[in-house]
C-alpha positions in Angstrom: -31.7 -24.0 -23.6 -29.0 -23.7 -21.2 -25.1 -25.1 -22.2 -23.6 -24.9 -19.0 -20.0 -27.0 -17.8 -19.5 -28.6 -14.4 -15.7 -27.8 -12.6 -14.2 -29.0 -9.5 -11.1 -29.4 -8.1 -10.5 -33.7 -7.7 -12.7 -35.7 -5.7 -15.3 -32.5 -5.1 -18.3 -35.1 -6.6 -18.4 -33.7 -9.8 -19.2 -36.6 -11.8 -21.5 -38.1 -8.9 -23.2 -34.6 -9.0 -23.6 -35.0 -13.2 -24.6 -38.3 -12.6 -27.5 -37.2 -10.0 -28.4 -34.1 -12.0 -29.3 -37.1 -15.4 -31.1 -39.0 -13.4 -33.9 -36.4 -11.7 -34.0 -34.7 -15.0 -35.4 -38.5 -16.2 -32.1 -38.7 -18.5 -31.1 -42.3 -17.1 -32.7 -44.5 -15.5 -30.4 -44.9 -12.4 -27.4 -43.6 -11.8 -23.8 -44.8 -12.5 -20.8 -44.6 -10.1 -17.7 -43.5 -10.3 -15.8 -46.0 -8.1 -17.4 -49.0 -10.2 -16.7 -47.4 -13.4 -20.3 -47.2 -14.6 -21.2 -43.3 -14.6 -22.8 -42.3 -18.1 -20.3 -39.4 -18.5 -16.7 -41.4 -18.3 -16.4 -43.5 -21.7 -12.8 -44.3 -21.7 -11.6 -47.4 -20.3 -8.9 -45.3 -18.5 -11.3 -43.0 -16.9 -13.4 -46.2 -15.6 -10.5 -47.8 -14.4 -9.3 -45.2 -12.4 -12.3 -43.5 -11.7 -11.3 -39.8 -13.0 -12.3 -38.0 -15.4 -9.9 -37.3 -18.5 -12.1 -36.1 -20.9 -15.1 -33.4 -21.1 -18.0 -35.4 -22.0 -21.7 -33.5 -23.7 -24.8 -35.0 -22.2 -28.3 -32.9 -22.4 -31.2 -33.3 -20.1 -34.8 -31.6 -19.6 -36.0 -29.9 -16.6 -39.1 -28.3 -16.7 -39.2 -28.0 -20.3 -35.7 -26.7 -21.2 -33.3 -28.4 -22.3 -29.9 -28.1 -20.6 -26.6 -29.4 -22.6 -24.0 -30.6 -19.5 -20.3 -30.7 -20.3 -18.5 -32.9 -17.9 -14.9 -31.4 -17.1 -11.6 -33.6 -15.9 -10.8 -32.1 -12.6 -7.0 -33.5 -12.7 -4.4 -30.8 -13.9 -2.8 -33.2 -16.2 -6.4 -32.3 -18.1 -6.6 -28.6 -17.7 -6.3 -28.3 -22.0 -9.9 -30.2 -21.7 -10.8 -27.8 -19.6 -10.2 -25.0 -21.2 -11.3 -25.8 -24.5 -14.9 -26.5 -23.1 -15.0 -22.6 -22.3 -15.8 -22.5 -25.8 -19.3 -24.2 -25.6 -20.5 -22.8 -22.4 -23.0 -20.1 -21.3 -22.5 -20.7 -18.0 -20.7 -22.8 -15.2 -21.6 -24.3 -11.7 -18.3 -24.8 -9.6 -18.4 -28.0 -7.3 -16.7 -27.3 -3.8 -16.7 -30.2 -0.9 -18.2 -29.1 2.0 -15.7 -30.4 4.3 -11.8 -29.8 2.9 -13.6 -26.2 1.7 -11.9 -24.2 -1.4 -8.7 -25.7 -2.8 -5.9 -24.1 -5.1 -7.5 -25.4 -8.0 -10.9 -24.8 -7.5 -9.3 -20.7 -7.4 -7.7 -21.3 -10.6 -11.2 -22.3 -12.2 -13.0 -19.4 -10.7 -10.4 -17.1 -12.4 -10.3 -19.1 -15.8 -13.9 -18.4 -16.0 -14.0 -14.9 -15.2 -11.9 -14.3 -17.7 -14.2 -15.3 -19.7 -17.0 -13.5 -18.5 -19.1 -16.5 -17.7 -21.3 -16.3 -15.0 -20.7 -19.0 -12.3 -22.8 -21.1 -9.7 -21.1 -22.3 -6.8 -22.7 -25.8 -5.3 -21.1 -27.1 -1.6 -21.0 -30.6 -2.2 -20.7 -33.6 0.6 -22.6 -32.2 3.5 -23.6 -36.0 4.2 -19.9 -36.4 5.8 -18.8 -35.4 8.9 -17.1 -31.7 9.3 -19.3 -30.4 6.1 -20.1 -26.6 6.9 -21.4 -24.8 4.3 -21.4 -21.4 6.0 -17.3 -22.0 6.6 -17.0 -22.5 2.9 -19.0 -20.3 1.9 -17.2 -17.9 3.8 -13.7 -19.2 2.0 -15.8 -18.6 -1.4 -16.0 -14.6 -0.1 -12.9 -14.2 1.3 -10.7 -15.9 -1.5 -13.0 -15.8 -5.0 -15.3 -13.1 -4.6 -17.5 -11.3 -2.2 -20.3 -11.3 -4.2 -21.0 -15.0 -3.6 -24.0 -15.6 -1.3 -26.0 -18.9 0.2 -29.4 -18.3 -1.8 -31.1 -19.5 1.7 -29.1 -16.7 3.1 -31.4 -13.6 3.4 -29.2 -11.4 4.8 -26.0 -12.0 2.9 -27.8 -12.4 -0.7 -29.0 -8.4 0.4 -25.2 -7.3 0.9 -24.2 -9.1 -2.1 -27.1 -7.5 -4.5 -26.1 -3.9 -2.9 -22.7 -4.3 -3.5 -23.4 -5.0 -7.2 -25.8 -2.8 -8.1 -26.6 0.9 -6.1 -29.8 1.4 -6.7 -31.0 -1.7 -5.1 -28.3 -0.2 -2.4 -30.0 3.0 -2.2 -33.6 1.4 -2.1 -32.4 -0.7 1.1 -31.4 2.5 2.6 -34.5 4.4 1.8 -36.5 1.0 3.7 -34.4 -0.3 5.7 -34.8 -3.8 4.1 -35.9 -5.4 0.5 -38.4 -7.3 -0.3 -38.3 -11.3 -1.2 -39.7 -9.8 -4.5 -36.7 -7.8 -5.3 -34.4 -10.1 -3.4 -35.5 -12.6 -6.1 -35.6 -10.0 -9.1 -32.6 -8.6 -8.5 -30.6 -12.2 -8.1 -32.1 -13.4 -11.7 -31.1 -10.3 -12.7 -27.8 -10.2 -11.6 -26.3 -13.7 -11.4 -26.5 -14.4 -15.3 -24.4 -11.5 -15.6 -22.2 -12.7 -13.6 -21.9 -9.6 -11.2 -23.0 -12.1 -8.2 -22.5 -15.7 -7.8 -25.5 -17.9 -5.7 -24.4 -20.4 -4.1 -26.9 -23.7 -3.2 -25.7 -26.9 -1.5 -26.4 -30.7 -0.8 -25.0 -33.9 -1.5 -24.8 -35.7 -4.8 -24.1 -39.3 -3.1 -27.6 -38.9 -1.5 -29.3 -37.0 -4.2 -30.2 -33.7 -2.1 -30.4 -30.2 -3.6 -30.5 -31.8 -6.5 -33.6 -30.2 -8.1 -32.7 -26.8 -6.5 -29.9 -26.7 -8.5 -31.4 -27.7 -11.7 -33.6 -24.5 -10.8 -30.8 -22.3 -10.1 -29.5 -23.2 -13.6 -32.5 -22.5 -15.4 -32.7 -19.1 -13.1 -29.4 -18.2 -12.8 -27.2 -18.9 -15.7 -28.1 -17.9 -19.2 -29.5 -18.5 -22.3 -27.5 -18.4 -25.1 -27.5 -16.0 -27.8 -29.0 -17.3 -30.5 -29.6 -13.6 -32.4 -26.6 -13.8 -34.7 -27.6 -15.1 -38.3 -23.9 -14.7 -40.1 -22.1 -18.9 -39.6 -19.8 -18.4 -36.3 -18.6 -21.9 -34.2 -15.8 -23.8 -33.0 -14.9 -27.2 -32.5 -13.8 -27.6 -28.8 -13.6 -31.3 -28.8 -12.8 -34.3 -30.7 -15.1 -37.5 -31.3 -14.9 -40.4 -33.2 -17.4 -43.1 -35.0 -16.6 -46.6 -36.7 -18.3 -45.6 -39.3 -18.6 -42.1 -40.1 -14.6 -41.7 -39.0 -13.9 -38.5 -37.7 -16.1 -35.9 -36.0 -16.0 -32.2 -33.9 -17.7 -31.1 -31.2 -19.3 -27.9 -32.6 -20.3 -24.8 -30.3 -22.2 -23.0 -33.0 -22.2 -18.7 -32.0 -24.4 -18.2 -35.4 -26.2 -19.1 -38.8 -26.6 -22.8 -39.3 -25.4 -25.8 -40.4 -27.0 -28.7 -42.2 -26.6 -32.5 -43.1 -24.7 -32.1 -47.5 -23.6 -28.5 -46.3 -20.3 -27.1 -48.3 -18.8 -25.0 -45.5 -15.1 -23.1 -46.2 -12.5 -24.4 -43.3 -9.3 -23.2 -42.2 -6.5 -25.5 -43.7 -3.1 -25.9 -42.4 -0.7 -23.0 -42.2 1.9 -22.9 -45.3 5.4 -23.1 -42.8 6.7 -20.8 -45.8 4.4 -18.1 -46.5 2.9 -18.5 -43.1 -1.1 -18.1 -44.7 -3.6 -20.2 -43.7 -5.3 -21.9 -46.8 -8.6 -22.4 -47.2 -10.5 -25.5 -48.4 -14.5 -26.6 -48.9 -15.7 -29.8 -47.1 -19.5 -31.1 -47.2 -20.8 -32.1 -43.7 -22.0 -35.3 -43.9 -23.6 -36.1 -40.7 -24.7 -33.8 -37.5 -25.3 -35.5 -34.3 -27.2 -33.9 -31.2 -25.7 -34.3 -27.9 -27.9 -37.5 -27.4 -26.1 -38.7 -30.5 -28.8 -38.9 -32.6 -28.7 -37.7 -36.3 -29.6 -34.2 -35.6 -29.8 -33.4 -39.6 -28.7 -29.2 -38.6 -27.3 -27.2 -35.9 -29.0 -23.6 -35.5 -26.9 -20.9 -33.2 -26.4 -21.7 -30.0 -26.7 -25.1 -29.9 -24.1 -27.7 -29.9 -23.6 -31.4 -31.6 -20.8 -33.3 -33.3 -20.6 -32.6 -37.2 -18.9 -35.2 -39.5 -17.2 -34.1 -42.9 -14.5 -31.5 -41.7 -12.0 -32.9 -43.1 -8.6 -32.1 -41.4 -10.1 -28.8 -39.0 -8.4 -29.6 -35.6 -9.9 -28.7 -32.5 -9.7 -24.8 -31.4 -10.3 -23.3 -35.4 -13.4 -21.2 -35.9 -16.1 -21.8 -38.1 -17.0 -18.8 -40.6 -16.5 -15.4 -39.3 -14.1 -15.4 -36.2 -15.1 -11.8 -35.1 -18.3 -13.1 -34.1 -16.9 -15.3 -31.2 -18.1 -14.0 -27.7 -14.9 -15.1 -26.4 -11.1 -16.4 -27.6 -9.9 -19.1 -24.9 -5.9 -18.9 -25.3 -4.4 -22.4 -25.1 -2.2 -22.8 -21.6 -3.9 -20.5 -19.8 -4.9 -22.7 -16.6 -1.8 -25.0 -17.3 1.2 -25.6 -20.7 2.9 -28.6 -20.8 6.0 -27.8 -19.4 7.6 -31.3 -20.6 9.0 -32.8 -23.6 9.2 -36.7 -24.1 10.7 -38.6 -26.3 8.3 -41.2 -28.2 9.8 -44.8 -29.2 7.6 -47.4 -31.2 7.9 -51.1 -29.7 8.7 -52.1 -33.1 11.2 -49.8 -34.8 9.1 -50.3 -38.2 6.1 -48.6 -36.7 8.3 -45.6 -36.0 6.5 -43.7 -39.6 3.2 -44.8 -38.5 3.5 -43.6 -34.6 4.6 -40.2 -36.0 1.2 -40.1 -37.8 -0.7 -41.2 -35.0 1.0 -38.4 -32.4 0.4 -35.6 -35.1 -3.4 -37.0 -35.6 -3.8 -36.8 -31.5 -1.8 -33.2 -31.4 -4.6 -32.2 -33.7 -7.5 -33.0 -31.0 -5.5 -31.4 -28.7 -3.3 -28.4 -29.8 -0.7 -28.5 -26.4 0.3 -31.8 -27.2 2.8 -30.3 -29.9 4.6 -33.2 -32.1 8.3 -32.6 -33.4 10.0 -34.9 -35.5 14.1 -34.1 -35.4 15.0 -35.6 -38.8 18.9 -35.1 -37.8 18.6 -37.8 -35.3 15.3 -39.7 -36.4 13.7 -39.2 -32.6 9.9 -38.2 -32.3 9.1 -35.7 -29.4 5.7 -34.9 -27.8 4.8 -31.8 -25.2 3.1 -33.6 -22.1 1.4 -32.3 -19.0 2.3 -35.4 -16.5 2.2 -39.1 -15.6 -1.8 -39.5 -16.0 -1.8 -37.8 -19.5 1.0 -40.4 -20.4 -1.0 -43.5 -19.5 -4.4 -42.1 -21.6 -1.8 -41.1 -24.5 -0.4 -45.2 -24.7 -3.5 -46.1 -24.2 -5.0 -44.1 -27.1 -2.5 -45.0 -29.4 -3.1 -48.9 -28.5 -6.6 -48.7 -28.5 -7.1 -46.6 -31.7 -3.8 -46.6 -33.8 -2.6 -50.6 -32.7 1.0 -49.1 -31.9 2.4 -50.0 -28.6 4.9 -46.7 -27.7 6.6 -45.5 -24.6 7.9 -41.8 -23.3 11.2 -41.7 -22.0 13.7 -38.9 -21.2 11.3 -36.0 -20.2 13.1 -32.7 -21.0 11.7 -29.5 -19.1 11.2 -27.2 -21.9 13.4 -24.1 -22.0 12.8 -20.6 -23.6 16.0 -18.8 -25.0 16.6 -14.8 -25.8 19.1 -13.0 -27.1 22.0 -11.4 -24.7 22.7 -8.3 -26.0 21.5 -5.9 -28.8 23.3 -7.8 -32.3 22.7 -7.2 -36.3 22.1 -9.6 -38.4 22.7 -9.9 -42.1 21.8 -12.4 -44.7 22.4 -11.7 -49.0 20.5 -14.5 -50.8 21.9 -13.8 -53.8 23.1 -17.0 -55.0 22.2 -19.2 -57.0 19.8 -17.5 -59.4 17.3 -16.8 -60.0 17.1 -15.4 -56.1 17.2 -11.6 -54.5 16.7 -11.1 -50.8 19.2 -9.2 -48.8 18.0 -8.2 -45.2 19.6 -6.0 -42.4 17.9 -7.0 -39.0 18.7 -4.9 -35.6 18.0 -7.5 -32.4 17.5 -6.2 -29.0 17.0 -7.9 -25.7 13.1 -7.2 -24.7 11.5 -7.2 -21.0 10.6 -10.6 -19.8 7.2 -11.9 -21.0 7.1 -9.6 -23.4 7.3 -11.7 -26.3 8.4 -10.7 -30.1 8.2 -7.5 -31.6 9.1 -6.0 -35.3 9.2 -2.9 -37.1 10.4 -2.0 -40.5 12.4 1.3 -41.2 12.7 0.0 -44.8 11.2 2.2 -47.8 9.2 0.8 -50.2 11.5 1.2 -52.6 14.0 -0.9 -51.2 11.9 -3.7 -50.1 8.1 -3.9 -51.4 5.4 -3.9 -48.5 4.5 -7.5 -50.4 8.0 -8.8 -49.4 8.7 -6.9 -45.9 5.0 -8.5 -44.9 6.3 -12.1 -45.8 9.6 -11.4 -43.2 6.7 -10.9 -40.6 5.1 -14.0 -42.0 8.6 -15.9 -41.3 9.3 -14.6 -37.7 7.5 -17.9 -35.9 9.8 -20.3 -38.0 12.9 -17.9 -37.5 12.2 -17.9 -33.8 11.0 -21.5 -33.3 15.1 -22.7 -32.6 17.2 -20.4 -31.2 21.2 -21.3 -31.0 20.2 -23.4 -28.2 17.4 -25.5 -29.9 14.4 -23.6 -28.1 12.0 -21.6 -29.1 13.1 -17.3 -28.8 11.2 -14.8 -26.7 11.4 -11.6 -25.5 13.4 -9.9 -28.3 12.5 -6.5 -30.3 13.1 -7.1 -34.0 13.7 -4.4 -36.3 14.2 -4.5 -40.5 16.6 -1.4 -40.6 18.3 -2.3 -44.4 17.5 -4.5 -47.6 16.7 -4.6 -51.2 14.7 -6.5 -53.5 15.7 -7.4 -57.4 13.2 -5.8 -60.0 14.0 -9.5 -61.8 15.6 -11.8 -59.4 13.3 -12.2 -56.6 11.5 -15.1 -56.3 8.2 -14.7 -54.3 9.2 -16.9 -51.3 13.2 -15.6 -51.1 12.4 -13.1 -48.0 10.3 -16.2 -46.6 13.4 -18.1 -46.9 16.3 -15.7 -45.8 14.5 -14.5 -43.1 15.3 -17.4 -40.8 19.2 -16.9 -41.8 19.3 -13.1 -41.0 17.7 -13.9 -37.8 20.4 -16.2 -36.6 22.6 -14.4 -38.0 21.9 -12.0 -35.2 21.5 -14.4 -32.7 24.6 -16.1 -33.0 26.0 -12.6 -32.6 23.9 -11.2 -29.8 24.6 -14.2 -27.6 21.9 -16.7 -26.0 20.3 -16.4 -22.6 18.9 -19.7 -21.3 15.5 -19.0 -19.8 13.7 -21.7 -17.3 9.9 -22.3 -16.9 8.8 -20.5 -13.7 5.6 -22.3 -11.9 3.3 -20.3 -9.2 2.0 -22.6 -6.7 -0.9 -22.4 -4.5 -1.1 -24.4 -1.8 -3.4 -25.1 1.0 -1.5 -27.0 4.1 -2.0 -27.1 7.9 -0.5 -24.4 10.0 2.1 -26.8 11.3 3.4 -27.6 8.0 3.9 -23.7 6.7 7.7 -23.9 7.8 8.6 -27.0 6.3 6.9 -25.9 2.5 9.0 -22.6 3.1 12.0 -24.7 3.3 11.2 -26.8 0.4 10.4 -24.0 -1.7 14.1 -22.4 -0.8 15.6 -25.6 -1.3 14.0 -25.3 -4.9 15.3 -21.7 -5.9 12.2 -20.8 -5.4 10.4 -17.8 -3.2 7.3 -17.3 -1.2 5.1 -14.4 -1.9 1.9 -14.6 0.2 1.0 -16.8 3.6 -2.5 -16.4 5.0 -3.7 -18.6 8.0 -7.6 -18.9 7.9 -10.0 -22.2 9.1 -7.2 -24.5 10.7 -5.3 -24.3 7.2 -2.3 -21.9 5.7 -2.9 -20.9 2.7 1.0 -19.7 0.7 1.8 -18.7 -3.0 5.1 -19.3 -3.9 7.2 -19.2 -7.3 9.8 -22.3 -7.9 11.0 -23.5 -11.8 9.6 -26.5 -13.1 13.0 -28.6 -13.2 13.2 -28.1 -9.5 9.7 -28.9 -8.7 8.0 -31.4 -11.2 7.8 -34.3 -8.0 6.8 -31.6 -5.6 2.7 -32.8 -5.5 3.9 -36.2 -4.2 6.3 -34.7 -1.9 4.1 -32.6 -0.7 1.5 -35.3 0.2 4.2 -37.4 2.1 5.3 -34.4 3.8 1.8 -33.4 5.0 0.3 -37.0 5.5 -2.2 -36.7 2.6 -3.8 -33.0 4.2 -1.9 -30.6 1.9 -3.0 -29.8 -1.7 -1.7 -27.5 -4.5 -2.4 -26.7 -7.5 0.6 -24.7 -10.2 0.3 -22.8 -13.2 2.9 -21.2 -15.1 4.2 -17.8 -14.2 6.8 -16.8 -16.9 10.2 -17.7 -18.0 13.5 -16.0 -16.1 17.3 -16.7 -16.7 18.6 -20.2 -16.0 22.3 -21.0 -15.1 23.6 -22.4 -18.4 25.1 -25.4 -16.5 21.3 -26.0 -14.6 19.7 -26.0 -17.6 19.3 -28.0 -20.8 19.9 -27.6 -25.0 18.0 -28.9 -27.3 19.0 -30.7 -30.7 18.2 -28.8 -33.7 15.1 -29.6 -36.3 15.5 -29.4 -39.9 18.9 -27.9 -41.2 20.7 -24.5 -39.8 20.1 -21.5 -41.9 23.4 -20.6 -40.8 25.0 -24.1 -42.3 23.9 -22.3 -45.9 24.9 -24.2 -48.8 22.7 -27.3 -47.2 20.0 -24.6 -45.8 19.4 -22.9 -49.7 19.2 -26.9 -50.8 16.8 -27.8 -48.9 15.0 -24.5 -49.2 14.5 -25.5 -52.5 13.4 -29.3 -52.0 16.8 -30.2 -52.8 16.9 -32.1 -49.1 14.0 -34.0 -47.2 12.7 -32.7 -44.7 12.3 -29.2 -45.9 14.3 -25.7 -44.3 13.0 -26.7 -40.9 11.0 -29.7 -39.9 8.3 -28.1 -37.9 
């Protein structure tokens, strides 16, 4: 068995490739295309309309007797969480790259993803039916800006330098002959590749169906079986799925053990927002389907299939022992949403039911965070871009019946504290309550994140308690004075006590939040903006123009490089400046330039360039309403998370 994904940057032939690789493997019976909407692997009406792909799709094939599980991958940014949630599932990857416009920003950004991951990849030049295709310039770019390890397999003389830079004894052995056999050429690259420690690199044309089979046998040589040793129950749902009647399903990546048709299984609940634990709760499975979507009855390590009966698991939590995972994907890596949109129902009375829906489509895709602000009765939803937008109303029409627009996108800040501050809460009153906390907060580098250390004794505040003020750091932190979420601060318990008789077990859970702002109204806020590093790929003549743009966008250029009639620059620009800068790019370059952005970090925004944000949930520091609704007193809860 092989479970490998396909990436490409857009328009590379992906899905035409997927498409061709089903069909020779005897999987369909002819194959689908993408610019009439019939290609097996796009099922959303949105994906045949506009002929993208906005969702990883599963399909599994045969070739030569194993079976191969292909995973689909959206190549437009708007998509990247997709993306990286099917990093979970795979083995192994094969990279897509057109033979004519050569490597793009993106298709660097996928390469990197993936070695991050340790997952060997398998590069495939695409399009050499059209005119300009020259897979020895690509393959070049593939050296020069991904690796130098990557090598044409009908390339004698480069796969040699590429096995002797990975591996010195098959260095030395050329020495000693002056040359290595096809024997060892062949050894060494079946060796090597599914390590990952070189990349082979085959070509052809998807539309015309060549190289089709040899890369069905590169797969099976050169990317790797999974591990199917581990006997202790180890998966993770990477995707969602759905079925009119059996409701709501995972995509399941299994690492270990087994699971079977009436299994009880233990699943991660939701996080208590007060004690910050994740509860635990027993579902029976009540249906497993293969990746031909047939009732599979079990999955068995390594294999993967959509399991019904999970209850409320969401997409990213781990089945049974998370130690075992080869590999933890963090969420945002290749792309965050940077955006925050209001949500409005068409019909005001559908505004309860439309909060529901977001929250249940935040739970297939964990980026997509939903905020209610019960102060002003507004609904807010993270969003990558325009495309995302259109699949989310559509989803919501299609599968909730709520018509809902997004207006008023809001970049999303970051705030930190100015300068070092103390705060102080005593939650003393009224009984029966004891928590009184002494926090020291300091300004921290950027990107460092949030830090705490106790210099409490035990005897003043029990371990039990000072653990539960750790507990309450994300929901202290999650509104700073200025509405956004706090980073980059060093937090330290320096004074407190308990009550042998008064404290309740949630009080430090509950004056946490107050000390903290306590100290961050008195340390001062620091606005900080999303930062974005661009990669982009224009020609020469253009390089002086992008400069100016970036300038004109606060921004900076680190790196140009001018290789193959194209300039290739890095730059660093915030988001709020730059959001439009794809289409004004494309107008500016006449269609030729691409880029592709990630984020960099956050760094200090002018106060009047940037943006607040209106607070969730009631202030700890407002604290005859906050101890209320601390104690149910007020809906909603101390904050509305």
């Amino acid at each position: 068995m092989r479970n490998i994904g396909i990436f490409a940057h857009v328009d590379a032939g992906k899905t035409t490739l997927s498409e061709q690789l089903l069909l020779k493997a005897g999987a369909i019976r002819s194959a689908g295309s993408v610019d009439s909407g019939t290609a097996h692997t796009d099922t959303l009406d949105v994906e045949r309309r506009r002929g993208i792909s906005v969702q990883s799709s599963c399909v599994q094939l045969t070739w030569k007797g194993e079976a191969i599980n292909l995973i689909d991958t959206p190549g437009h940014t708007d998509f990247s969480a997709e993306i990286e949630r099917a990093l979970w599932a795979l083995d192994g990857a094969v990279i897509v790259v057109c033979g004519v416009e050569g490597v793009q920003p993106q298709t660097e950004l996928l390469f990197e993803a993936l070695r991050l991951q340790d997952l060997p990849v398998l590069f495939f030049i695409n399009k050499l039916d059209r005119e300009g295709a020259d897979p020895a310039r690509v393959t070049a770019q593939l050296q020069r800006r991904l690796s130098r390890r990557a090598a044409r397999t009908d390339d004698r003389e480069g796969l040699i330098e590429a096995l002797c830079d990975a591996e010195d004894a098959l260095m030395e052995k050329y020495l000693d002959n002056g040359d290595l056999s096809d024997a060892d050429i062949q050894s060494a690259l079946e060796r090597l590749a599914p390590r990952g420690e070189v990349f082979p690199v085959l070509s052809g044309s998807a539309l015309r169906g060549r190289g089709i089979e040899a890369l069905l046998d590169g797969v099976l040589s050169f990317l790797p079986p999974p591990d199917a040793s581990r006997d202790k129950l180890c998966g993770v749902a990477f995707a969602a799925a759905s079925d009119r009647l059996l409701g709501r399903g995972l995509w399941v990546r299994l690492f270990g053990g087994r699971l079977a048709n009436r299994q009880a299984v233990n699943l991660p609940g939701r996080i208590d927002p007060l004690t910050g634990e994740r509860a635990m709760v027993q579902s029976k499975i009540t249906q497993i389907r293969g990746v031909d979507g047939e009732d599979a009855g079990s999955l068995s390590a390594g294999e993967i299939g959509v399991v019904y009966g999970l209850g409320a698991m969401r997409v990213g939590q781990v089945l049974g022992d998370e130690a075992l995972l080869p590999r933890k994907v963090k969420p945002g890596t290749l792309r965050a949403p940077l955006t925050t949109m209001r949500v409005e129902a068409e019909d005001p009375a559908q505004m309860k039911a439309l909060a529901a829906a977001c929250r249940a489509l935040s739970d297939e895709d964990p980026l997509l965070k939903t905020r209610y602000i019960q102060t002003t009765g507004e609904l807010h939803m993270d969003v990558m871009g325009a495309i995302q937008l259109e699949v989310l109303q559509e989803a919501l029409k299609s599968r909730f019946s709520l018509s809902a627009r997004f207006t008023n996108p809001t970049v999303i800040y970051r705030e930190t504290i100015a300068r070092e501050a103390e705060g102080f809460c005593a939650y003393t009153m009224p009984k029966p309550c004891w928590a009184i906390m002494r926090f020291i907060i300091r300004p921290a580098p950027r990107g460092s994140g949030v830090t705490f250390h106790s210099e409490v004794p035990a005897r003043q505040i029990l371990p039990r308690y000072q653990h539960q003020v750790e507990q309450a750091l994300p929901l202290a932190l999650s509104q700073g004075r200025l509405g956004w979420q706090v980073t980059d601060v060093d937090i330290a318990l320096v004074d407190g006590s308990h009550h042998q008789f008064h404290t309740h077990p949630l009080d430090f859970i509950v004056a946490t939040p107050w000390g903290i702002q306590d100290g961050l109204r008195a340390g001062g806020s620091v606005l900080l903006e999303p930062v974005l590093e661009m990669r982009l790929r224009v020609p020469p003549e253009y390089t002086g123009r992008i400069i100016s743009d970036v300038n004109a966008m606060r921004g900076e250029v680190l790196r140009v490089e001018t290789a193959d009639d194209f300039a290739s620059l890095v730059a660093l620009a915030p988001v709020s400046e730059s959001l439009d800068y794809p289409t004004r790019l494309a107008q500016a370059t006449a269609g030729r330039g691409g880029m592709s952005t990630r984020l960099h970090g956050y760094r200090e925004c002018p106060p009047e360039l940037g943006a607040t944000a209106p607070r969730r949930g009631v202030d700890p520091l407002d604290t005859s309403r906050y101890i209320l609704a601390a104690r149910s007193a007020l809906e909603g809860g101390i904050f509305d998370l």
